[in-house]
C-alpha positions in Angstrom: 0.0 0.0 0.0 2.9 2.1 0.9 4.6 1.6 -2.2 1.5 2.0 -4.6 0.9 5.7 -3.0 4.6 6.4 -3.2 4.5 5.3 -7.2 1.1 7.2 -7.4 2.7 10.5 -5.7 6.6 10.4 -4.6 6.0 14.0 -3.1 3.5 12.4 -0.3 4.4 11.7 3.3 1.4 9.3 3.5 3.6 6.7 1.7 6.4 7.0 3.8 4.1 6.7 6.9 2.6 3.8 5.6 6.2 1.5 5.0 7.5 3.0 8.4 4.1 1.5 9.8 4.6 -1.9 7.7 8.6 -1.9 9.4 8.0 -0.8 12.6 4.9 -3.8 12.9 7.7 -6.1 11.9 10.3 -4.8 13.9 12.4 -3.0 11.3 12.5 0.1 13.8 15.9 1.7 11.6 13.9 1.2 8.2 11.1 2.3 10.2 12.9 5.7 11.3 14.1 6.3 8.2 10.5 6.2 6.5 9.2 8.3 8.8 11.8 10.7 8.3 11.4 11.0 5.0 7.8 11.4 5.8 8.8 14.8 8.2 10.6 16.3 5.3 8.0 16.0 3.0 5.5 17.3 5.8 7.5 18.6 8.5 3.9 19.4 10.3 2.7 16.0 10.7 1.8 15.1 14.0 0.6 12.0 13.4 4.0 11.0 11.7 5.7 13.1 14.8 3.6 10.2 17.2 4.8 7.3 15.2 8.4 7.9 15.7 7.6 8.9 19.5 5.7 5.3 19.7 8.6 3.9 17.9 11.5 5.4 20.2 9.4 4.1 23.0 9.0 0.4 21.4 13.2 0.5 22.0 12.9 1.9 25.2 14.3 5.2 24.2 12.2 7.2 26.8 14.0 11.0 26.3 13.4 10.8 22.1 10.0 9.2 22.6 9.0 12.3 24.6 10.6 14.9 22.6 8.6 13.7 19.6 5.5 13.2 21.4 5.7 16.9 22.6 5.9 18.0 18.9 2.9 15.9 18.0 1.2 18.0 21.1 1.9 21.0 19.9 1.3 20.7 16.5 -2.5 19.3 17.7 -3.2 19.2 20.9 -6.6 18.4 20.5 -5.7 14.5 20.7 -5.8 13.3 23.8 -3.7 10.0 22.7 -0.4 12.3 22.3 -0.9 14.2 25.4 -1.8 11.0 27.3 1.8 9.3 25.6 3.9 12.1 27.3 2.6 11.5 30.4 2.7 7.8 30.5 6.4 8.1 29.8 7.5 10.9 32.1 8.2 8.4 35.2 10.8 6.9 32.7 12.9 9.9 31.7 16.3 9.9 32.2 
């Protein structure tokens, strides 16, 4: 799916998103970080992309990045309760 958007439209994040999801659900967490990556310099005001690499620094139990990018997603929207809620359940763990 990633792959048919990204040959549809290069220039789209949601492509990107979509193979760092398909990585990161396999475990991939490196090709995951670098799909979403790509993904933040297409749309560098993504939250949802800004909560995906938080939940994926937090899979690896890296508690300080998690945080940071879960405060970005915040304040790019925070109107969703599930990226204010991450920051908090991770505070406790900061280093």
């Amino acid at each position: 799916e990633g792959r048919k958007t990204l040959k549809l439209n290069p220039y789209s994040d949601e492509g990107y998103v979509l193979l760092g999801d398909v990585y990161k659900e396999k475990g991939s967490f490196e090709e995951a970080k670098t799909e979403y990556k790509k993904a933040l310099t297409i749309n560098p005001t993504n939250p949802k992309t800004y909560y995906k690499v938080g939940d994926l620094f937090e899979k690896q139990e890296k508690y300080n990045e998690a945080y940071e990018f879960y405060k970005v997603a915040y304040n790019l929207d925070y109107t969703k309760p599930e990226y204010y809620e991450a920051m908090n359940r991770i505070k406790g763990k900061l280093k």
